[in-house]
PDB file of the backbone (N, CA, C, O) and the ligand in Angstrom, with CONECT records:
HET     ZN  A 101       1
ATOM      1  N   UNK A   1       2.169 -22.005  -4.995  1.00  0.00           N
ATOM      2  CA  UNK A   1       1.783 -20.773  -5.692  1.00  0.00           C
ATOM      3  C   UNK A   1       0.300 -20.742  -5.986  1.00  0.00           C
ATOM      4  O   UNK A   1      -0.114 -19.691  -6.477  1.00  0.00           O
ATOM      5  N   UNK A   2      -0.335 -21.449  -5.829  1.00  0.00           N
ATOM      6  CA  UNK A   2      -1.544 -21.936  -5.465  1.00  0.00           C
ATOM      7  C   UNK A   2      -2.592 -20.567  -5.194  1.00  0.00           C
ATOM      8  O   UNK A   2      -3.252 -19.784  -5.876  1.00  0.00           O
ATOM      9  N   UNK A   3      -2.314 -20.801  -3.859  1.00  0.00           N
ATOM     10  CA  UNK A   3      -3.060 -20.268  -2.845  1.00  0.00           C
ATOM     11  C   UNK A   3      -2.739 -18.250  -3.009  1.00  0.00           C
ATOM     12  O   UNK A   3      -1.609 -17.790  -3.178  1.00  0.00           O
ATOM     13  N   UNK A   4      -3.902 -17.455  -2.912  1.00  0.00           N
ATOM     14  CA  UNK A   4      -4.108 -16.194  -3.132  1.00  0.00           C
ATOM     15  C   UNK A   4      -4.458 -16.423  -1.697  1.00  0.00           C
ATOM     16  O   UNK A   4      -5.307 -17.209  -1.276  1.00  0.00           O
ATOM     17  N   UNK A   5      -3.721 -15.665  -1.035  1.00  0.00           N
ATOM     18  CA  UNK A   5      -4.119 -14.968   0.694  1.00  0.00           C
ATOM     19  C   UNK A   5      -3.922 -13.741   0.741  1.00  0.00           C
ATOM     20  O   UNK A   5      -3.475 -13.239   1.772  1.00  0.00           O
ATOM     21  N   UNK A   6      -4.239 -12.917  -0.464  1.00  0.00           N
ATOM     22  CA  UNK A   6      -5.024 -11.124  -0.613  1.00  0.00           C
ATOM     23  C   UNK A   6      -6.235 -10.749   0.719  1.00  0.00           C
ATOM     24  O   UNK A   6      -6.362  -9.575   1.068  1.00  0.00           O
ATOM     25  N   UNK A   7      -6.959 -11.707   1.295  1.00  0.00           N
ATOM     26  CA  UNK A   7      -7.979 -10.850   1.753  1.00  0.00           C
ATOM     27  C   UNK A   7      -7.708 -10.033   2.912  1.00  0.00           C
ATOM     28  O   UNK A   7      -8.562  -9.468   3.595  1.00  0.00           O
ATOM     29  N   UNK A   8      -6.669 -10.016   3.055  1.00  0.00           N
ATOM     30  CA  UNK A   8      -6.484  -8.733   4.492  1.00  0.00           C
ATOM     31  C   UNK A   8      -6.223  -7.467   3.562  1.00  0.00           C
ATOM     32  O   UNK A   8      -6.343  -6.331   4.021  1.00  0.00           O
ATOM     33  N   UNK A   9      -5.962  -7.636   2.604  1.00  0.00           N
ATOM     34  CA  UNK A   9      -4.994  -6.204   1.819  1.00  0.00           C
ATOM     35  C   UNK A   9      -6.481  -5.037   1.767  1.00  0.00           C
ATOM     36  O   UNK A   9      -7.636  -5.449   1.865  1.00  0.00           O
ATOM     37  N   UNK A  10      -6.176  -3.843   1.628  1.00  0.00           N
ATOM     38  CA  UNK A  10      -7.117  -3.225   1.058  1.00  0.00           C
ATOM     39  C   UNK A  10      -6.889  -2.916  -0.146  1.00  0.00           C
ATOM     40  O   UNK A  10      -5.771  -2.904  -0.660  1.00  0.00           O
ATOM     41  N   UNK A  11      -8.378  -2.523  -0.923  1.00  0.00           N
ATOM     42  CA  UNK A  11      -8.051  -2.053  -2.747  1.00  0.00           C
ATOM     43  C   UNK A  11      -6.819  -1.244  -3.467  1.00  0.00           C
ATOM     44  O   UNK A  11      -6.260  -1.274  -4.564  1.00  0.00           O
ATOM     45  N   UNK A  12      -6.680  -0.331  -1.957  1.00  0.00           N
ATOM     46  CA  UNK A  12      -5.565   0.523  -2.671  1.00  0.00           C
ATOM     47  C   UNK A  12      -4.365  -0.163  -2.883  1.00  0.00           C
ATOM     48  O   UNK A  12      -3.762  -0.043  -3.950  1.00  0.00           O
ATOM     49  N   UNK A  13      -3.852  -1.058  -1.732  1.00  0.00           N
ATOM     50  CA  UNK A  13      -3.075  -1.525  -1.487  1.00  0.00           C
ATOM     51  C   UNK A  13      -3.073  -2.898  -3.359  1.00  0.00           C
ATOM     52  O   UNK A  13      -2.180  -3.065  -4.190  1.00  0.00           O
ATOM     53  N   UNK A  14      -4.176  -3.389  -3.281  1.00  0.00           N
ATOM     54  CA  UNK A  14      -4.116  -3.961  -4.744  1.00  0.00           C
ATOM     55  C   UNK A  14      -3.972  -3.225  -5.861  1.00  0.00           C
ATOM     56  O   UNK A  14      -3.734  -3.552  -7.023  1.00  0.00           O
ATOM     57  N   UNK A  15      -4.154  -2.162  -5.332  1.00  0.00           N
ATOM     58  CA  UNK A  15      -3.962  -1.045  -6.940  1.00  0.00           C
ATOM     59  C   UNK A  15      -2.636  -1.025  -7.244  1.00  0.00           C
ATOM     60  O   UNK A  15      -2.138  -1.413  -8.301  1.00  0.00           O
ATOM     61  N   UNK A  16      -2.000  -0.508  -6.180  1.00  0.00           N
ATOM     62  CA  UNK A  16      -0.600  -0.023  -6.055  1.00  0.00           C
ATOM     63  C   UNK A  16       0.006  -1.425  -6.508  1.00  0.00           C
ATOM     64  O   UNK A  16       0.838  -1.476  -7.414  1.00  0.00           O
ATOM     65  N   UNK A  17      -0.375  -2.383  -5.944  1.00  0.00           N
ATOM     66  CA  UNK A  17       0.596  -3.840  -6.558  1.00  0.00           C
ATOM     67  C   UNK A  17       0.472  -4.045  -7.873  1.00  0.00           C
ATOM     68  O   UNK A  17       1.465  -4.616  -8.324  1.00  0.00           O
ATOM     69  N   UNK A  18      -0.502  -3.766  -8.813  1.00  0.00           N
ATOM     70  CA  UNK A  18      -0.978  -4.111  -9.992  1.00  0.00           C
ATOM     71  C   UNK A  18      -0.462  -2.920 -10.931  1.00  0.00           C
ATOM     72  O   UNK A  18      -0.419  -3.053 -12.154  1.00  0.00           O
ATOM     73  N   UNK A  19      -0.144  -1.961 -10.393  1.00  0.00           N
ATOM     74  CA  UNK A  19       0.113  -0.339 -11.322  1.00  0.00           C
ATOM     75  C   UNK A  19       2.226  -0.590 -11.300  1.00  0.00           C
ATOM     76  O   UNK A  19       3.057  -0.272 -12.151  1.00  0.00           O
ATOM     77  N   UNK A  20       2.403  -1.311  -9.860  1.00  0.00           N
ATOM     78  CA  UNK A  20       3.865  -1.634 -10.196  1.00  0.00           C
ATOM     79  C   UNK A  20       4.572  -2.399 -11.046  1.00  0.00           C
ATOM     80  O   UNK A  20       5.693  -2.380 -11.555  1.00  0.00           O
ATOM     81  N   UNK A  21       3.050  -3.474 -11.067  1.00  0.00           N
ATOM     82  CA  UNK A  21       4.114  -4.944 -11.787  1.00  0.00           C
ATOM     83  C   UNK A  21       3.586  -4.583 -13.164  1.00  0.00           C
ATOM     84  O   UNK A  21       4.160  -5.283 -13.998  1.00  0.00           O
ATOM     85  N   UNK A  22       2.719  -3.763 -13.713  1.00  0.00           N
ATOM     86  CA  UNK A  22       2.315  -4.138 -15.316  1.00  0.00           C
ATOM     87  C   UNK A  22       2.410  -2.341 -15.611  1.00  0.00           C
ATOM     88  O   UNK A  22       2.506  -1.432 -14.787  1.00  0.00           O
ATOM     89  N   UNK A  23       2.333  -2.283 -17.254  1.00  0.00           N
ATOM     90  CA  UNK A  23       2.235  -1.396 -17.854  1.00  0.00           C
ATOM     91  C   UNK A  23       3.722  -0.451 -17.832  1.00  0.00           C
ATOM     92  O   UNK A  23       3.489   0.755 -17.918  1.00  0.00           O
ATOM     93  N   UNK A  24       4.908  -0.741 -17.751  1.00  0.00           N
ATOM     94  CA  UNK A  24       5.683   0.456 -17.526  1.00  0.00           C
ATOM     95  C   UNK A  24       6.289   0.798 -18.644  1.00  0.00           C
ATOM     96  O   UNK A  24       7.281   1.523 -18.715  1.00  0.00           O
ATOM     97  N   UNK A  25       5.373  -0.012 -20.081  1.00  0.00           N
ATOM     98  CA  UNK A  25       6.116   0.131 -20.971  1.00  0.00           C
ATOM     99  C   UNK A  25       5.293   2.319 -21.715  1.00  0.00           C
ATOM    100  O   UNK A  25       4.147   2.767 -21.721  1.00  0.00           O
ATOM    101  N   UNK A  26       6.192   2.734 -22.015  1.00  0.00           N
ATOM    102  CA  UNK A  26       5.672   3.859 -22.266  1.00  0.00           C
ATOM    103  C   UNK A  26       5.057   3.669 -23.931  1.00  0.00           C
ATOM    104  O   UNK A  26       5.764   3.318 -24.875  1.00  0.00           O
ATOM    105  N   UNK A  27       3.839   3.935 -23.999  1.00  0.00           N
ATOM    106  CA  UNK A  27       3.026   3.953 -25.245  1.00  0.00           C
ATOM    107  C   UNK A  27       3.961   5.219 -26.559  1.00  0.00           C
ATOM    108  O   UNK A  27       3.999   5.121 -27.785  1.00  0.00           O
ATOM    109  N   UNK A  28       4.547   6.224 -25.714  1.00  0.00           N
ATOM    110  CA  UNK A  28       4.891   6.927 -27.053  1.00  0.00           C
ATOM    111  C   UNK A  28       6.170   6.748 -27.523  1.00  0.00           C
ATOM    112  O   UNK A  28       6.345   7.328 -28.595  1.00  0.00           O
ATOM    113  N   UNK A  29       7.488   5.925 -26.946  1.00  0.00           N
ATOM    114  CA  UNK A  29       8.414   6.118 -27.234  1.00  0.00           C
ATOM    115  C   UNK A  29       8.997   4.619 -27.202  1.00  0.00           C
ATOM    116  O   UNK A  29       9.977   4.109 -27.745  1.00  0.00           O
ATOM    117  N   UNK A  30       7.974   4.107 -26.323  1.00  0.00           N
ATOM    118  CA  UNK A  30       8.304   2.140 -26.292  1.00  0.00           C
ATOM    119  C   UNK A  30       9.349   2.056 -25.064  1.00  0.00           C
ATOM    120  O   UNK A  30       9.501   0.917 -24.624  1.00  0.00           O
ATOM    121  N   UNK A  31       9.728   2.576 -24.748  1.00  0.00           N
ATOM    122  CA  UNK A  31      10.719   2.708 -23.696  1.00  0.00           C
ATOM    123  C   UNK A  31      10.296   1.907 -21.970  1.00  0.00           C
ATOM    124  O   UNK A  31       9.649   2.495 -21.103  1.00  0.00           O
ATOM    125  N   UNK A  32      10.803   0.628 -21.847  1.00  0.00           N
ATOM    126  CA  UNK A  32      10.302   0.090 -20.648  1.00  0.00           C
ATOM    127  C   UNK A  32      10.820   0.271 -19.235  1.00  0.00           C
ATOM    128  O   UNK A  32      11.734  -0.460 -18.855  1.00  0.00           O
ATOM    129  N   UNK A  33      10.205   1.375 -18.262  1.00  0.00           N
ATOM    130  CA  UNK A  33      10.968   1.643 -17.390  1.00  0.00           C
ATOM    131  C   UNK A  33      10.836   0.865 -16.581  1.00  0.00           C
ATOM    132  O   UNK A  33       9.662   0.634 -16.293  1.00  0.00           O
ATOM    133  N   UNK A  34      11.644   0.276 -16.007  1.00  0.00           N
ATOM    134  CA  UNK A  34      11.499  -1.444 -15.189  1.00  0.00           C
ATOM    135  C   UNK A  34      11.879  -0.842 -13.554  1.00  0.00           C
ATOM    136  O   UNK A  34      11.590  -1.487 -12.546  1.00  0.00           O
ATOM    137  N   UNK A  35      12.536   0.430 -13.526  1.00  0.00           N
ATOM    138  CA  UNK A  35      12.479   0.481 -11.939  1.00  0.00           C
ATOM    139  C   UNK A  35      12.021   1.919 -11.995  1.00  0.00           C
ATOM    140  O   UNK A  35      12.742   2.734 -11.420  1.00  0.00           O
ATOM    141  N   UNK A  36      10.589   2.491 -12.792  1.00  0.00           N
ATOM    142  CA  UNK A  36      10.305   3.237 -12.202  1.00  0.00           C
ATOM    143  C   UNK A  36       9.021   2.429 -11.659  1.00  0.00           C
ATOM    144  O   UNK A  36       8.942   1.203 -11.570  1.00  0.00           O
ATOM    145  N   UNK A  37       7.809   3.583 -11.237  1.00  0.00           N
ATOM    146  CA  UNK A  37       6.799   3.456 -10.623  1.00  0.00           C
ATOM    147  C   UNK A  37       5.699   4.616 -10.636  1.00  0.00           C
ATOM    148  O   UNK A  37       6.031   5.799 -10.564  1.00  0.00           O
ATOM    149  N   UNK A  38       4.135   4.127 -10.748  1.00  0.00           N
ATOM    150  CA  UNK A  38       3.219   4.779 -10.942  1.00  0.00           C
ATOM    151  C   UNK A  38       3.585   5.731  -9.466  1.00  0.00           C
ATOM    152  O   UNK A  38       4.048   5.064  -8.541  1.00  0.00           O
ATOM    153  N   UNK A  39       3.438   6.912  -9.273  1.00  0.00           N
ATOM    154  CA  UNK A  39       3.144   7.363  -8.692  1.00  0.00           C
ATOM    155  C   UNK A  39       1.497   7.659  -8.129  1.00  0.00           C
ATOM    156  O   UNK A  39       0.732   8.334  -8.816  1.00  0.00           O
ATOM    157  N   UNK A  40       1.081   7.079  -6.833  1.00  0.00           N
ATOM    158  CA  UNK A  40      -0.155   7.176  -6.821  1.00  0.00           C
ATOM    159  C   UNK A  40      -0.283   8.217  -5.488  1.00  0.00           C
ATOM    160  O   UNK A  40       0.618   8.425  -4.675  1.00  0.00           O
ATOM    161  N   UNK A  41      -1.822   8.897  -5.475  1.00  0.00           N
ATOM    162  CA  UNK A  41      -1.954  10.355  -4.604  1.00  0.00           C
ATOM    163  C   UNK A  41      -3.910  10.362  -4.368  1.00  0.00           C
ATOM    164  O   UNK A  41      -4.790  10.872  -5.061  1.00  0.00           O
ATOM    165  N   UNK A  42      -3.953   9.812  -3.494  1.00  0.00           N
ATOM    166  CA  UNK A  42      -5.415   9.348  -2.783  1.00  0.00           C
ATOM    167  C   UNK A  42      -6.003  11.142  -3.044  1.00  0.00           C
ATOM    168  O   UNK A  42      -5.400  12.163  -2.712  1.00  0.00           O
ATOM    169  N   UNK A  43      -7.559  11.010  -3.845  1.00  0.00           N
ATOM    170  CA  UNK A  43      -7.868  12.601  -3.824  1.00  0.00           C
ATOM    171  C   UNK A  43      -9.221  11.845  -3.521  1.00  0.00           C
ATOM    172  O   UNK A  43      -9.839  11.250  -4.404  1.00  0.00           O
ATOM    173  N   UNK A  44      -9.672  11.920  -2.088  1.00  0.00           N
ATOM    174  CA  UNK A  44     -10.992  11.354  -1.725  1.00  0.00           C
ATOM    175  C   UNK A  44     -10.896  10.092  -1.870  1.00  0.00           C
ATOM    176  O   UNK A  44      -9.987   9.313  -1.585  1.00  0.00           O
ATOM    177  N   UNK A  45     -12.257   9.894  -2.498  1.00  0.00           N
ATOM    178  CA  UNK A  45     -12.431   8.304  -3.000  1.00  0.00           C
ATOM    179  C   UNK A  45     -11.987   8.165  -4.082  1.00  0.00           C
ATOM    180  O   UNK A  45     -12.593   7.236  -4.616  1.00  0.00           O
ATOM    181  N   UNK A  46     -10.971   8.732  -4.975  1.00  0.00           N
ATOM    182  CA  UNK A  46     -10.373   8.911  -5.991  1.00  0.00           C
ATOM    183  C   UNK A  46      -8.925   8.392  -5.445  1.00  0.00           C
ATOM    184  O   UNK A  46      -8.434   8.554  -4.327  1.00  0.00           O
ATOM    185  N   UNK A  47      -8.346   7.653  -6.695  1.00  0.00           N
ATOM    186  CA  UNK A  47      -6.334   7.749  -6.647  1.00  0.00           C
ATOM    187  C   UNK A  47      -6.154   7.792  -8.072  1.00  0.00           C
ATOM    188  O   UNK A  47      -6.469   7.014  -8.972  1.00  0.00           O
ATOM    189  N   UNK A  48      -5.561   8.916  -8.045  1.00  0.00           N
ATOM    190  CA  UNK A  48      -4.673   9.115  -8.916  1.00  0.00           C
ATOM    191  C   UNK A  48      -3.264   9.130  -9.585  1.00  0.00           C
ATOM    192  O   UNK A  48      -2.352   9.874  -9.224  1.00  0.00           O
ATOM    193  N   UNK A  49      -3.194   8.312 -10.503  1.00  0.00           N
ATOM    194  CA  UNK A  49      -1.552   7.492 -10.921  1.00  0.00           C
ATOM    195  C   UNK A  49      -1.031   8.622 -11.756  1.00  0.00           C
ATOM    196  O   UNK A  49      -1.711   9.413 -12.410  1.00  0.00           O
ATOM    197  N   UNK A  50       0.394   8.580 -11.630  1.00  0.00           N
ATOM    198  CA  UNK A  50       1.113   9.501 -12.309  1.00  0.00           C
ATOM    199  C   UNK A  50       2.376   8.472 -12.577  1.00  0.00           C
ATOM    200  O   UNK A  50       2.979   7.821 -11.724  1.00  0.00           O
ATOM    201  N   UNK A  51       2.640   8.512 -14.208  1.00  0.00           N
ATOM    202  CA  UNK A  51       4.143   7.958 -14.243  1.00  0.00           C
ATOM    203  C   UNK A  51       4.549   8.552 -15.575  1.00  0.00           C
ATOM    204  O   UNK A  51       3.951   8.583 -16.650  1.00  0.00           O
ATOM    205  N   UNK A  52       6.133   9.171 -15.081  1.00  0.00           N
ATOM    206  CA  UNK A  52       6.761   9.954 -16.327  1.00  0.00           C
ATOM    207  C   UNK A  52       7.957   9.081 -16.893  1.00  0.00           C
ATOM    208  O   UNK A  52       8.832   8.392 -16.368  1.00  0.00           O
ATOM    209  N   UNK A  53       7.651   9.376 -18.053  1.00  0.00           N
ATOM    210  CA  UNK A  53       8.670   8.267 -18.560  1.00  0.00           C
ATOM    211  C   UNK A  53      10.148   9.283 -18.616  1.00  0.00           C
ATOM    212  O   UNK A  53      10.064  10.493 -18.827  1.00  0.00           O
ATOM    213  N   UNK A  54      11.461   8.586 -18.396  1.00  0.00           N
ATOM    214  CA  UNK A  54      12.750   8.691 -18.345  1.00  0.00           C
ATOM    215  C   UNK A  54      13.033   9.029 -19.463  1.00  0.00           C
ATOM    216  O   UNK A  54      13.538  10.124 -19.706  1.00  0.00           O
ATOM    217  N   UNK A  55      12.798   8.277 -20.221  1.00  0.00           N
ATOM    218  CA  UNK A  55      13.171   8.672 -21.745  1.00  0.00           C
ATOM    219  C   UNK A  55      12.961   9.312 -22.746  1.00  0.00           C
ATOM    220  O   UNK A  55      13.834   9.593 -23.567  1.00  0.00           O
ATOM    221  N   UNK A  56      11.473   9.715 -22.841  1.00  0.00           N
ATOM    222  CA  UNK A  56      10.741  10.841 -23.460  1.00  0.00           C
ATOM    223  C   UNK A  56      10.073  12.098 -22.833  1.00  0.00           C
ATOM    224  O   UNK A  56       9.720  13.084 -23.480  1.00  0.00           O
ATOM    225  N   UNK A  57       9.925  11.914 -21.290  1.00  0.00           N
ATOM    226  CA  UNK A  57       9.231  12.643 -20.667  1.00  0.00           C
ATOM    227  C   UNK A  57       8.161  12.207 -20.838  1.00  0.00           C
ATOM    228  O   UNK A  57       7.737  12.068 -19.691  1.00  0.00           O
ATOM    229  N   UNK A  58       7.269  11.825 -21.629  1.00  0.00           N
ATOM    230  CA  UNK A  58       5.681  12.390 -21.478  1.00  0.00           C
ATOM    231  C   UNK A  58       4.963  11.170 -19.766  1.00  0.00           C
ATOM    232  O   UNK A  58       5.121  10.207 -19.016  1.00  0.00           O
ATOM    233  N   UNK A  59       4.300  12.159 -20.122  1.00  0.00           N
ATOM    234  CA  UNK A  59       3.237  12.054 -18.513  1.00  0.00           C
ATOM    235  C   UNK A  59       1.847  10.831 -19.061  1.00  0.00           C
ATOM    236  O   UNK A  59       1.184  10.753 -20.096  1.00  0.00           O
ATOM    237  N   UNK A  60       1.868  10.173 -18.014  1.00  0.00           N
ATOM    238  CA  UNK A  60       0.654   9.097 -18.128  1.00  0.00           C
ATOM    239  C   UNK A  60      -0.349   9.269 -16.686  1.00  0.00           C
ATOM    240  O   UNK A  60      -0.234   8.862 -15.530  1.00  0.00           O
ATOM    241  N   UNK A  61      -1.075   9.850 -17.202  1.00  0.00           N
ATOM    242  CA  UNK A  61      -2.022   9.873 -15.781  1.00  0.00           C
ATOM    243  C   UNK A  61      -3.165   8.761 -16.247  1.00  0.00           C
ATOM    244  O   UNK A  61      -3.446   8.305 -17.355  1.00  0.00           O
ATOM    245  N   UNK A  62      -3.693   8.528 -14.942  1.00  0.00           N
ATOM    246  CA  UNK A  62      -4.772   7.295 -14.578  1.00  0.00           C
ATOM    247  C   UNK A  62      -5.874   8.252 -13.193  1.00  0.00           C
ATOM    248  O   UNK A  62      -5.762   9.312 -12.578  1.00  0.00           O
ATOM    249  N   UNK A  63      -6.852   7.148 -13.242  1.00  0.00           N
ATOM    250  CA  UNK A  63      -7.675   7.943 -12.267  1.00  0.00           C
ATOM    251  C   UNK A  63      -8.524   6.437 -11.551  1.00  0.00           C
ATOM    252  O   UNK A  63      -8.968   5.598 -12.336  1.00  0.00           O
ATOM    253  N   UNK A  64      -8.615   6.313 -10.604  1.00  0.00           N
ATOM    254  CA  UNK A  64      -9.222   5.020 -10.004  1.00  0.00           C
ATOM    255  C   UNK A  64     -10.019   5.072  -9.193  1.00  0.00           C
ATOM    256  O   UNK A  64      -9.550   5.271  -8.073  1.00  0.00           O
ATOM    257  N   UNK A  65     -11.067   4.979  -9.247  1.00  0.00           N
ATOM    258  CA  UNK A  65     -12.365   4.842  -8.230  1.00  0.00           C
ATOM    259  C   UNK A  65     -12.830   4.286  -7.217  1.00  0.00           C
ATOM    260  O   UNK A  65     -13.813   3.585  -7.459  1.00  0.00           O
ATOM    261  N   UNK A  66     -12.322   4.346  -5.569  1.00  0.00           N
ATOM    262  CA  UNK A  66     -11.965   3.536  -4.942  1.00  0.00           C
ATOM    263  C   UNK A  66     -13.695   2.666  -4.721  1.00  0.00           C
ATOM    264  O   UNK A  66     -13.949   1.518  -4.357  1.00  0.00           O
ATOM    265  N   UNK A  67     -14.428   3.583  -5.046  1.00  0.00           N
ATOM    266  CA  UNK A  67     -15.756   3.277  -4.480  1.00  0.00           C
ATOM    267  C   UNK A  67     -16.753   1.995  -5.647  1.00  0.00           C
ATOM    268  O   UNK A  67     -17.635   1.136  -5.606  1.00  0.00           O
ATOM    269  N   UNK A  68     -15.792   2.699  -6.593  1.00  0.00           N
ATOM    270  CA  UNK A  68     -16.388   1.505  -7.732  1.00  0.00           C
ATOM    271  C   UNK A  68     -15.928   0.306  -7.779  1.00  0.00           C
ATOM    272  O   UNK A  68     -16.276  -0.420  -8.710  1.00  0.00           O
ATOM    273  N   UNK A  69     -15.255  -0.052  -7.019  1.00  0.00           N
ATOM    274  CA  UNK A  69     -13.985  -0.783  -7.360  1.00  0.00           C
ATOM    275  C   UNK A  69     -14.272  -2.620  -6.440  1.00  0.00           C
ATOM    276  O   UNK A  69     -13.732  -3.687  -6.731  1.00  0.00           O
ATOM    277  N   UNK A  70     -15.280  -2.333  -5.352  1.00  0.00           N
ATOM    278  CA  UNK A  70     -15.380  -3.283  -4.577  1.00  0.00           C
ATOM    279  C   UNK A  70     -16.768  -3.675  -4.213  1.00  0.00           C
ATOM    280  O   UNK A  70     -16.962  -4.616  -3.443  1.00  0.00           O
TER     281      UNK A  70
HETATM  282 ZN    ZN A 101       8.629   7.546 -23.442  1.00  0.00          ZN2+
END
């Protein structure tokens, strides 16, 4: 478990791994959705995350900078 062999991946591709495994706990209602998922939507050099929580509804948007990023 050592060894990180990431360097073929691209950023997005690390985004998307990092937006799946953390955060799904919802800030307004505490509610941990364990099989949902950020929805992400490439706008340029921009991605933008979307994840609605099951249990309360509310909406969590994110915004990621592909250009800043590397
Ligand atoms: Zn909620």
């Amino acid at each position: 478990m050592a060894a990180d062999r990431r360097a073929g991946t691209t950023a997005l591709d690390r985004l998307r791994t990092h937006y799946d495994s953390v955060d799904m706990v919802c800030p307004k209602c505490g509610y941990e959705d364990t099989d949902g998922k950020w929805r992400s939507e490439m706008n340029g050099s921009r991605v933008d995350y979307q994840h609605l929580c099951p249990s309360c509804g509310a909406i969590r948007r994110r915004t990621i900078r592909l250009d800043s990023t590397e």
